[in-house]
MARLOGU-866038 format. One record per atom (N, C-alpha, C): residue number from 0; residue in three letters; chain; atom name; x, y, z. Coordinates in steps of 0.1 Angstrom, whole numbers, plus 5000, padded with zeros to 4 digits. Atoms other than C-alpha are relative to their C-alpha. Layout:
N
<site i="NUM" aa="ALA" ch="A" at="CA" u="X" v="Y" w="Z"/>
...
END
This chain:
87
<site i="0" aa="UNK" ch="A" at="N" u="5013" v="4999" w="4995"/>
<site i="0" aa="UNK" ch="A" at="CA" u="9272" v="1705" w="4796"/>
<site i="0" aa="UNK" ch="A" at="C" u="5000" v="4999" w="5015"/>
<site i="1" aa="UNK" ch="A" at="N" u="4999" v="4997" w="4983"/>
<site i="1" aa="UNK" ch="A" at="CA" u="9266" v="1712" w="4833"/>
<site i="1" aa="UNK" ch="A" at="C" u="4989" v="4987" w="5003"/>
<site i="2" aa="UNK" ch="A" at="N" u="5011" v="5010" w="5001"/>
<site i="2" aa="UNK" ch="A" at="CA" u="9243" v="1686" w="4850"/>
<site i="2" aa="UNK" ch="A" at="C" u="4985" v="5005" w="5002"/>
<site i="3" aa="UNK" ch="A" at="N" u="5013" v="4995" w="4998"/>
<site i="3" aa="UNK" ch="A" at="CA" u="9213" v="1707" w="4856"/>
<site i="3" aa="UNK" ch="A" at="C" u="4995" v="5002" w="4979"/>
<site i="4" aa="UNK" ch="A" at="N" u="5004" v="4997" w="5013"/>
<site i="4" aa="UNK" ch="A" at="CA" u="9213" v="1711" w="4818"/>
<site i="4" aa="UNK" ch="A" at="C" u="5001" v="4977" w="4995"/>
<site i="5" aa="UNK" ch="A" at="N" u="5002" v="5018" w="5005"/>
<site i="5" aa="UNK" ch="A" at="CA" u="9218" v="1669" w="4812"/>
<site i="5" aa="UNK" ch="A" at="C" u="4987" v="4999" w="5009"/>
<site i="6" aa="UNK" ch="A" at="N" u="5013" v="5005" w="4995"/>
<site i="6" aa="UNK" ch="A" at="CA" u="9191" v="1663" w="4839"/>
<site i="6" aa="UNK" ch="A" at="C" u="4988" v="5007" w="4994"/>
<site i="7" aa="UNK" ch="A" at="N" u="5010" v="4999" w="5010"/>
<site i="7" aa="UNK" ch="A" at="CA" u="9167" v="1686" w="4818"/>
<site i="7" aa="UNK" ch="A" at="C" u="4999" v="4991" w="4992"/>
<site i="8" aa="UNK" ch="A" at="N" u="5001" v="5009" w="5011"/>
<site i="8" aa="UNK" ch="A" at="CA" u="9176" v="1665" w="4792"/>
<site i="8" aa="UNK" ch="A" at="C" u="4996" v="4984" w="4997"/>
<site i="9" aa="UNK" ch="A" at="N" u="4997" v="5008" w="5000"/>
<site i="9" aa="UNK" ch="A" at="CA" u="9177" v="1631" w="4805"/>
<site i="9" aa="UNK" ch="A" at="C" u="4985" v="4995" w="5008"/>
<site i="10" aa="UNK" ch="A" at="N" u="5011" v="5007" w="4993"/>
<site i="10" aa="UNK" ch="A" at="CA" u="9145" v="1635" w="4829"/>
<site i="10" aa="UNK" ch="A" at="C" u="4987" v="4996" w="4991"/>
<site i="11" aa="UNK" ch="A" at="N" u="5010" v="5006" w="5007"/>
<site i="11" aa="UNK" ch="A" at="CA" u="9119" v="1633" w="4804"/>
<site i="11" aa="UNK" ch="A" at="C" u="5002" v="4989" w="4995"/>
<site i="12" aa="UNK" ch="A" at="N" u="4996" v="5010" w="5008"/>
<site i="12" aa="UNK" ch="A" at="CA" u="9136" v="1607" w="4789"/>
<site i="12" aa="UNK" ch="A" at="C" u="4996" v="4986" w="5011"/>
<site i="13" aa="UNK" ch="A" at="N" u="5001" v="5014" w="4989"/>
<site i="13" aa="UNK" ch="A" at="CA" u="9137" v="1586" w="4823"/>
<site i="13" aa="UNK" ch="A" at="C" u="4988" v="5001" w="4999"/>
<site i="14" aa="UNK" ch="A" at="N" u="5015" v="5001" w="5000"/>
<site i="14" aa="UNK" ch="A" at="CA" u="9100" v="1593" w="4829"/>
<site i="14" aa="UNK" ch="A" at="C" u="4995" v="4989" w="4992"/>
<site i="15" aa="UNK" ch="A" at="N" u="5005" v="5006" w="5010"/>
<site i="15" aa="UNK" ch="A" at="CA" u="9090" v="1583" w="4796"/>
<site i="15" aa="UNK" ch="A" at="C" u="5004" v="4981" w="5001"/>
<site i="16" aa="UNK" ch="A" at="N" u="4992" v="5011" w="5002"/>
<site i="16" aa="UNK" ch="A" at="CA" u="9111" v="1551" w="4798"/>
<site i="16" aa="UNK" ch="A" at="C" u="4990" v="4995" w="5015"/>
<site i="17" aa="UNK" ch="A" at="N" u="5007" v="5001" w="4988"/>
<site i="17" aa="UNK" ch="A" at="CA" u="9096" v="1547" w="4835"/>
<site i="17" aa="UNK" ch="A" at="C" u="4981" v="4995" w="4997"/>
<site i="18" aa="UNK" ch="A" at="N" u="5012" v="5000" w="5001"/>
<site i="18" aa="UNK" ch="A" at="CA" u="9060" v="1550" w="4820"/>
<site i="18" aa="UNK" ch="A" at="C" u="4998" v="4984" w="4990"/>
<site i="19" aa="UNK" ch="A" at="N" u="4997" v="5015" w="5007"/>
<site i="19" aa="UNK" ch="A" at="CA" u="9070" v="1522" w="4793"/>
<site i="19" aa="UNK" ch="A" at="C" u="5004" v="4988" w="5007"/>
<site i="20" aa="UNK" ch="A" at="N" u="5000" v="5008" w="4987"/>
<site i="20" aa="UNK" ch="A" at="CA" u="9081" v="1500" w="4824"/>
<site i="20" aa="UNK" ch="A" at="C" u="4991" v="4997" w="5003"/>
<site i="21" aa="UNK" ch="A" at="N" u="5018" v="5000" w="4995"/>
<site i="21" aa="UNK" ch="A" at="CA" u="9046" v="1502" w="4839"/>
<site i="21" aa="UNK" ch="A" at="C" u="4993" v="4996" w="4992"/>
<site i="22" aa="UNK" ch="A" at="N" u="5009" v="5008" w="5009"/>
<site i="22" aa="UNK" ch="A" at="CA" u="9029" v="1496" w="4809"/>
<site i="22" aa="UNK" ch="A" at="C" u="4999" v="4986" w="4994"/>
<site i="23" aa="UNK" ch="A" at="N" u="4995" v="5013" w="5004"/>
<site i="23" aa="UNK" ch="A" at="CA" u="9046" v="1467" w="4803"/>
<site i="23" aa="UNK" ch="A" at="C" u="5001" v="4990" w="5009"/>
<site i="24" aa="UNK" ch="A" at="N" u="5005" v="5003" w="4988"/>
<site i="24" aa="UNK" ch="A" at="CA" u="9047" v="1456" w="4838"/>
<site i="24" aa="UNK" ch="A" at="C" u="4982" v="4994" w="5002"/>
<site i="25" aa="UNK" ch="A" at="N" u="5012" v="5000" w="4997"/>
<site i="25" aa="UNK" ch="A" at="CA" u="9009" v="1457" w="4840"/>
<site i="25" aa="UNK" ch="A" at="C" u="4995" v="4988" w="4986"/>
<site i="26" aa="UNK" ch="A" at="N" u="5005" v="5013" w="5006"/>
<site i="26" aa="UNK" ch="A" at="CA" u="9002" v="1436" w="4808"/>
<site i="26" aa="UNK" ch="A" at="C" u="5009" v="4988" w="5000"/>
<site i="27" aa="UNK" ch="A" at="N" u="4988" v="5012" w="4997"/>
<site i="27" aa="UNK" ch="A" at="CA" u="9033" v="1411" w="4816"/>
<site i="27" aa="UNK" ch="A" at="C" u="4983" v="4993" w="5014"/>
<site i="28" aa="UNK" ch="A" at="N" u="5008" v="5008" w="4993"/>
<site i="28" aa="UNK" ch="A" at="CA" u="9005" v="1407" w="4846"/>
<site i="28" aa="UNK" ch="A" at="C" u="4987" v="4994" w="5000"/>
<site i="29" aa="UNK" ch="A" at="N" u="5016" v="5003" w="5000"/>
<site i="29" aa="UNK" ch="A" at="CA" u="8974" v="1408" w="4830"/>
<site i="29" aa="UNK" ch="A" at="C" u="5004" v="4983" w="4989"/>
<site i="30" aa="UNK" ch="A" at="N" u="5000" v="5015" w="5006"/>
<site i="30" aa="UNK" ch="A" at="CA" u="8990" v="1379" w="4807"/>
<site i="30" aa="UNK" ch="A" at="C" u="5003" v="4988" w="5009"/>
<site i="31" aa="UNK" ch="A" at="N" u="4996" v="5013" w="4989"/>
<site i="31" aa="UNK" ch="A" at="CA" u="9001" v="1358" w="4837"/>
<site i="31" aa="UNK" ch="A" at="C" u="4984" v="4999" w="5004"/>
<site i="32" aa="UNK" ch="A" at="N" u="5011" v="5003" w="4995"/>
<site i="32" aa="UNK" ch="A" at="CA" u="8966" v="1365" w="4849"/>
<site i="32" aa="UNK" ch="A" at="C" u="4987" v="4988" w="4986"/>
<site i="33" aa="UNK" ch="A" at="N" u="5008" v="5007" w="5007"/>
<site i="33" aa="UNK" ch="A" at="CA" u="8949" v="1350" w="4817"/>
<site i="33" aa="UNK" ch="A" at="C" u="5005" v="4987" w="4997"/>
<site i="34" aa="UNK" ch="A" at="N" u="4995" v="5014" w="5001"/>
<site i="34" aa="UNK" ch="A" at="CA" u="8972" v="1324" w="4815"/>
<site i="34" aa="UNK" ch="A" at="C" u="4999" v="4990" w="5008"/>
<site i="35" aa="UNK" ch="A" at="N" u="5003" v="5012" w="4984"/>
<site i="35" aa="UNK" ch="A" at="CA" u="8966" v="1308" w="4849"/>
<site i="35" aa="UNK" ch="A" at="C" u="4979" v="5001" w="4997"/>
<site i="36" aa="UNK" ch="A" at="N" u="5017" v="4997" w="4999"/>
<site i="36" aa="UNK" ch="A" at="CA" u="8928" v="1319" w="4837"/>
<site i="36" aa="UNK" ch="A" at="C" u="4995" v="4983" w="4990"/>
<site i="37" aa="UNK" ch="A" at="N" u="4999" v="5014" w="5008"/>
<site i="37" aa="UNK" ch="A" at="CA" u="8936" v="1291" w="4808"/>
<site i="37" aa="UNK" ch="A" at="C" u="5005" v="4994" w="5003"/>
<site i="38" aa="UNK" ch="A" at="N" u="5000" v="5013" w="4996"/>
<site i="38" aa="UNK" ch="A" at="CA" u="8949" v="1267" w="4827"/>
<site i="38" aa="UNK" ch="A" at="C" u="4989" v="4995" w="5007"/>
<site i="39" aa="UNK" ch="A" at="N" u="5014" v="5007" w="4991"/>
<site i="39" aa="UNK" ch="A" at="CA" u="8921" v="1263" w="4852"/>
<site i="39" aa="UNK" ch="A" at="C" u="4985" v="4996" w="4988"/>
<site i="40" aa="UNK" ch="A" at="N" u="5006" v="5005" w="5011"/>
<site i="40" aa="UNK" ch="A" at="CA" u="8900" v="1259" w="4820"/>
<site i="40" aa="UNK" ch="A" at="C" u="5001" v="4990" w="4997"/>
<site i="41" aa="UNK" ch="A" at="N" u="4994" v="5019" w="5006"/>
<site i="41" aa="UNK" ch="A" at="CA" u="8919" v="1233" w="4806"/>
<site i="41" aa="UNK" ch="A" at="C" u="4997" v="4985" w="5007"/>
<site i="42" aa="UNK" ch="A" at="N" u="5002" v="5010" w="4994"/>
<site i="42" aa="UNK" ch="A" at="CA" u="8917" v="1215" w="4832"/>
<site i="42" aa="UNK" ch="A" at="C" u="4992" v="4993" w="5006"/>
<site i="43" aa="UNK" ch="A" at="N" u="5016" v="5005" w="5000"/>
<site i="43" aa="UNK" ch="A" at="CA" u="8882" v="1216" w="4839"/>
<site i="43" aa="UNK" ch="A" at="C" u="4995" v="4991" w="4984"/>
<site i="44" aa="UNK" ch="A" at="N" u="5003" v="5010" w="5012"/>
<site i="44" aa="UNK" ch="A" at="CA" u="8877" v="1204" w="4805"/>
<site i="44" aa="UNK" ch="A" at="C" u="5008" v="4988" w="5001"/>
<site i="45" aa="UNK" ch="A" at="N" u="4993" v="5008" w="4998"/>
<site i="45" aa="UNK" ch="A" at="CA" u="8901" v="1179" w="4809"/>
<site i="45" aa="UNK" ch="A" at="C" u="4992" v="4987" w="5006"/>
<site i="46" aa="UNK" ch="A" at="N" u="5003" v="5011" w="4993"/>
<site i="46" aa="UNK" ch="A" at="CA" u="8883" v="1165" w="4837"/>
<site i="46" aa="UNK" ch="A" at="C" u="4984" v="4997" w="4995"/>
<site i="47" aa="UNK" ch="A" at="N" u="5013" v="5006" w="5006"/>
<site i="47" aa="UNK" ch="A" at="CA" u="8851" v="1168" w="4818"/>
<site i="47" aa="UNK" ch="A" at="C" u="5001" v="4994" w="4991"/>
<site i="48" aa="UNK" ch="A" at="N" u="4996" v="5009" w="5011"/>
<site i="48" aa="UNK" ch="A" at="CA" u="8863" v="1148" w="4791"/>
<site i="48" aa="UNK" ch="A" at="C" u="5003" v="4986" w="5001"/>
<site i="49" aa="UNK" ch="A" at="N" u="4993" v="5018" w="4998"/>
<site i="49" aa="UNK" ch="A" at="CA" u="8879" v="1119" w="4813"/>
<site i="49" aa="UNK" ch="A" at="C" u="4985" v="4994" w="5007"/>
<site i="50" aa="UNK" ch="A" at="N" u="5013" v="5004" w="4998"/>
<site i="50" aa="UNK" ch="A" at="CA" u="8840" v="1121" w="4827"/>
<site i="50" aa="UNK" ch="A" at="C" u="4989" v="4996" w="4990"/>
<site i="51" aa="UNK" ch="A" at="N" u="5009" v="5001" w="5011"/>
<site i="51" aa="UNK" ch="A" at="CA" u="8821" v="1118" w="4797"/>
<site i="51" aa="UNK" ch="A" at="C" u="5012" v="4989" w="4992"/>
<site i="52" aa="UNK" ch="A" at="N" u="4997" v="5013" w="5003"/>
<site i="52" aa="UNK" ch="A" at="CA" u="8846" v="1090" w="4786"/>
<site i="52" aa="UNK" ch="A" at="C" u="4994" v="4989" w="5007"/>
<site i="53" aa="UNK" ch="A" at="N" u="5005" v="5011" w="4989"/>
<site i="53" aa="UNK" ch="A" at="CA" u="8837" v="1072" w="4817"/>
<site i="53" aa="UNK" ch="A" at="C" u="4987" v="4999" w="4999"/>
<site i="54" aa="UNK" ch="A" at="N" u="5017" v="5005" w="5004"/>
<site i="54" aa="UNK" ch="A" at="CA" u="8799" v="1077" w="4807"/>
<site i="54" aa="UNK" ch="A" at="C" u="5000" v="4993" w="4986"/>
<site i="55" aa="UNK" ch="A" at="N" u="4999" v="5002" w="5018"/>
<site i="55" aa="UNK" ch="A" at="CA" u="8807" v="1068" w="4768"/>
<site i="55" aa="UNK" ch="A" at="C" u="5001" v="4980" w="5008"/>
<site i="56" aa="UNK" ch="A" at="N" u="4997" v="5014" w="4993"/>
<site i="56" aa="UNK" ch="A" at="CA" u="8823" v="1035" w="4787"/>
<site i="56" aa="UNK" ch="A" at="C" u="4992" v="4988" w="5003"/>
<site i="57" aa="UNK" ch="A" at="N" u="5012" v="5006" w="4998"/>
<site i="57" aa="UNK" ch="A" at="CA" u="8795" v="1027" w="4807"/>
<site i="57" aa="UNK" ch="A" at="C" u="4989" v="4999" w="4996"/>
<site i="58" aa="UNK" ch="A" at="N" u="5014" v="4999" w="5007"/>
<site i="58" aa="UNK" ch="A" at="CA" u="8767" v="1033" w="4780"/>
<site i="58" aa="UNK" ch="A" at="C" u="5005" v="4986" w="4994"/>
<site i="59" aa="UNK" ch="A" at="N" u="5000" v="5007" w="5009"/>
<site i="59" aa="UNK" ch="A" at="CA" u="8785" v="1008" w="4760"/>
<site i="59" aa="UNK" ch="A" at="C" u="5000" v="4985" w="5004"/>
<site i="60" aa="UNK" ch="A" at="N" u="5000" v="5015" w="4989"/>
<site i="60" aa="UNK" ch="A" at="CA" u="8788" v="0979" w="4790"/>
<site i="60" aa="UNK" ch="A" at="C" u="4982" v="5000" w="4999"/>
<site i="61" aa="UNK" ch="A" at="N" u="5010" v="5002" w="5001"/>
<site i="61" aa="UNK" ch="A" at="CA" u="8752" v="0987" w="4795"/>
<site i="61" aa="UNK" ch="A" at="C" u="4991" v="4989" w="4986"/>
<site i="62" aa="UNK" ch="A" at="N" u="5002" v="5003" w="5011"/>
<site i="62" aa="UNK" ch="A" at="CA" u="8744" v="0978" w="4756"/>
<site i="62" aa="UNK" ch="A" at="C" u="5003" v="4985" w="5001"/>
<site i="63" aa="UNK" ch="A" at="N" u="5001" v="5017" w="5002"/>
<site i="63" aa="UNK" ch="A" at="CA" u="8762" v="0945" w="4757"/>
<site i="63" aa="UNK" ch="A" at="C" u="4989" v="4994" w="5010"/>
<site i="64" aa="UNK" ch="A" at="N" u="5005" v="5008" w="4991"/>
<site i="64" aa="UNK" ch="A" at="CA" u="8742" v="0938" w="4786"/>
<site i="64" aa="UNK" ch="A" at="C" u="4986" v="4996" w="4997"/>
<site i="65" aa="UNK" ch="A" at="N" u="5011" v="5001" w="5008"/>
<site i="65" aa="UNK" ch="A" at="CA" u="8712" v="0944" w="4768"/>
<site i="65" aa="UNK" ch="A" at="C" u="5000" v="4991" w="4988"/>
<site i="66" aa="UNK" ch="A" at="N" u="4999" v="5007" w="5016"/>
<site i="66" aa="UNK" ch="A" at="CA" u="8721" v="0929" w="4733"/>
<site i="66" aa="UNK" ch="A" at="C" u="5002" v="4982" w="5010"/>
<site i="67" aa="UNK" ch="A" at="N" u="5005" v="5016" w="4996"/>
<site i="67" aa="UNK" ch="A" at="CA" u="8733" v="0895" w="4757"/>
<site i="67" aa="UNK" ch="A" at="C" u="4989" v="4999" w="5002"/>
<site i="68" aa="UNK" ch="A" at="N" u="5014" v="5006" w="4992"/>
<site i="68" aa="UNK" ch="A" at="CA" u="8698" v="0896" w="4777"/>
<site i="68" aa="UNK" ch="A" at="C" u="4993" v="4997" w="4984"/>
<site i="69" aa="UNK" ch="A" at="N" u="5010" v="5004" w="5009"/>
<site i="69" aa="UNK" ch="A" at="CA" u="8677" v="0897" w="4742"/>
<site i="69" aa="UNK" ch="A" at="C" u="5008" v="4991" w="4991"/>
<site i="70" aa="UNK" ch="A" at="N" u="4998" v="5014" w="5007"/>
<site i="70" aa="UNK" ch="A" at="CA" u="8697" v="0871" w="4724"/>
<site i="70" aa="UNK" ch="A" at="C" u="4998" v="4987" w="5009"/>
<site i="71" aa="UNK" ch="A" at="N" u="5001" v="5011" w="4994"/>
<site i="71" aa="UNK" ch="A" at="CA" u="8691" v="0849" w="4754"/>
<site i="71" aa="UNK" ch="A" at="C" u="4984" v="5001" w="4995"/>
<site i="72" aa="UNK" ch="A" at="N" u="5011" v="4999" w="5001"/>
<site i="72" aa="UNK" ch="A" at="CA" u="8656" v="0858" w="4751"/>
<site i="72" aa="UNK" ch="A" at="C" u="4992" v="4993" w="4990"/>
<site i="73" aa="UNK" ch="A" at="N" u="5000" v="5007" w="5013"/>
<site i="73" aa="UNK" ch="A" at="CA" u="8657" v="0850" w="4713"/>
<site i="73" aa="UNK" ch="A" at="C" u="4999" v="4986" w="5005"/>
<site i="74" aa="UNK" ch="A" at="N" u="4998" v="5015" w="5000"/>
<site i="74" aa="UNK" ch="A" at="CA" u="8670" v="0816" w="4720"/>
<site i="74" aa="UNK" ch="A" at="C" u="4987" v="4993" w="5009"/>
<site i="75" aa="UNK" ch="A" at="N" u="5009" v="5001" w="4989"/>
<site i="75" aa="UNK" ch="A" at="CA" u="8644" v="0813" w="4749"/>
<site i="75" aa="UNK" ch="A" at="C" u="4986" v="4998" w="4991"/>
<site i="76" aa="UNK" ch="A" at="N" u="5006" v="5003" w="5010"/>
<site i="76" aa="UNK" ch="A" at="CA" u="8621" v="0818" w="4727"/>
<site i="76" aa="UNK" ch="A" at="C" u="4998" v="4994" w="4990"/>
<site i="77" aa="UNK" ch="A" at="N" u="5004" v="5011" w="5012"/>
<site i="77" aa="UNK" ch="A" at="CA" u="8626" v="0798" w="4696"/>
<site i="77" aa="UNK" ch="A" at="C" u="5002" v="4986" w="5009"/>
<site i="78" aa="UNK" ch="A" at="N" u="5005" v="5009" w="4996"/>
<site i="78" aa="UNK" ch="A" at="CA" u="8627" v="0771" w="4723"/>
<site i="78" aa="UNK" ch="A" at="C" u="4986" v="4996" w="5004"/>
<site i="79" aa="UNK" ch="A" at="N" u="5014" v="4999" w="4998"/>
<site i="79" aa="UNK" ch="A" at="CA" u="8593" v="0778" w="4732"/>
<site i="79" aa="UNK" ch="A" at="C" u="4995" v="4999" w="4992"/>
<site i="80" aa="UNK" ch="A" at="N" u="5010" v="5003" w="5013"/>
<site i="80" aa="UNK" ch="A" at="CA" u="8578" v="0777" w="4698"/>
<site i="80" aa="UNK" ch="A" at="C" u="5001" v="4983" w="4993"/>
<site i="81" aa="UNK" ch="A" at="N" u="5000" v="5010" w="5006"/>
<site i="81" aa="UNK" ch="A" at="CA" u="8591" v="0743" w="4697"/>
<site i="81" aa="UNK" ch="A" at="C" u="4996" v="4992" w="5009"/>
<site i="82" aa="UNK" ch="A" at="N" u="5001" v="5013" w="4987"/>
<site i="82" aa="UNK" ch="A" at="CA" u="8577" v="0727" w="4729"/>
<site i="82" aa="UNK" ch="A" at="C" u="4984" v="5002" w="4998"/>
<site i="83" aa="UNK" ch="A" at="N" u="5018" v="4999" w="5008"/>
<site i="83" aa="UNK" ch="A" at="CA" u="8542" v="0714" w="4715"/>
<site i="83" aa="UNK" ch="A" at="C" u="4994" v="5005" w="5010"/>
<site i="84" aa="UNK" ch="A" at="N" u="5008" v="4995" w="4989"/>
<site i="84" aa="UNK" ch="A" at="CA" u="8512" v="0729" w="4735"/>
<site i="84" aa="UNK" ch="A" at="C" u="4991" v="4986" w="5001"/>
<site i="85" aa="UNK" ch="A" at="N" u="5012" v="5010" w="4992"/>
<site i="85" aa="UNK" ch="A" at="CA" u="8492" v="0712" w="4758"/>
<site i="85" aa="UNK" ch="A" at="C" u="4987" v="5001" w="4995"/>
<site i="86" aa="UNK" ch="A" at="N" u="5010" v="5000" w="5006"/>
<site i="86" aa="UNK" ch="A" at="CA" u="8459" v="0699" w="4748"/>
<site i="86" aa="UNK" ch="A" at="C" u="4993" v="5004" w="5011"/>
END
C-alpha cells in the first residue's frame, strides 16, 4: 500500500478518534466543573449544620435557665403561702 492510500485510510480514522478526544475532554471538564459545584455545597451545608447546632445548643442553655428561674419561683412561692398575713 503506498501512503497516500494508508492516509485515505487512516485519516478518517484519526479524526474520528480526535472527535472522541474532545468529547471526552469536554465532559472530563464539565465533571470537574460539577464536582467543585458539590463541594462548595457541601460545605455550605456543613457550615449550616455546625450553625444550627450552635442554635439547638443555645435553645437548650436558655431552657435550663428558664426551668431553674421557675422552680426558684415555685419554692418562692410555697414560701409565701406559708408566711401568715398581716391583720
Amino acid at each position: 500500500m503506498s501512503a497516500v492510500t494508508l492516509s485515505l485510510i487512516y485519516l478518517p480514522l484519526y479524526r474520528a478518534n480526535q472527535k472522541r478526544f474532545q468529547r471526552i475532554e469536554s465532559h472530563i471538564i464539565t465533571l470537574a466543573r460539577s464536582v467543585a459545584h458539590i463541594s462548595s455545597e457541601m460545605r455550605s451545608h456543613s457550615s449550616l449544620f455546625v450553625e444550627v447546632d450552635r442554635l439547638a445548643k443555645e435553645v437548650d442553655n436558655i431552657k435550663q435557665v428558664i426551668k431553674k428561674a421557675s422552680d426558684k419561683l415555685k419554692v418562692n412561692m410555697h414560701v409565701v403561702q406559708w408566711i401568715p398575713a398581716l391583720p
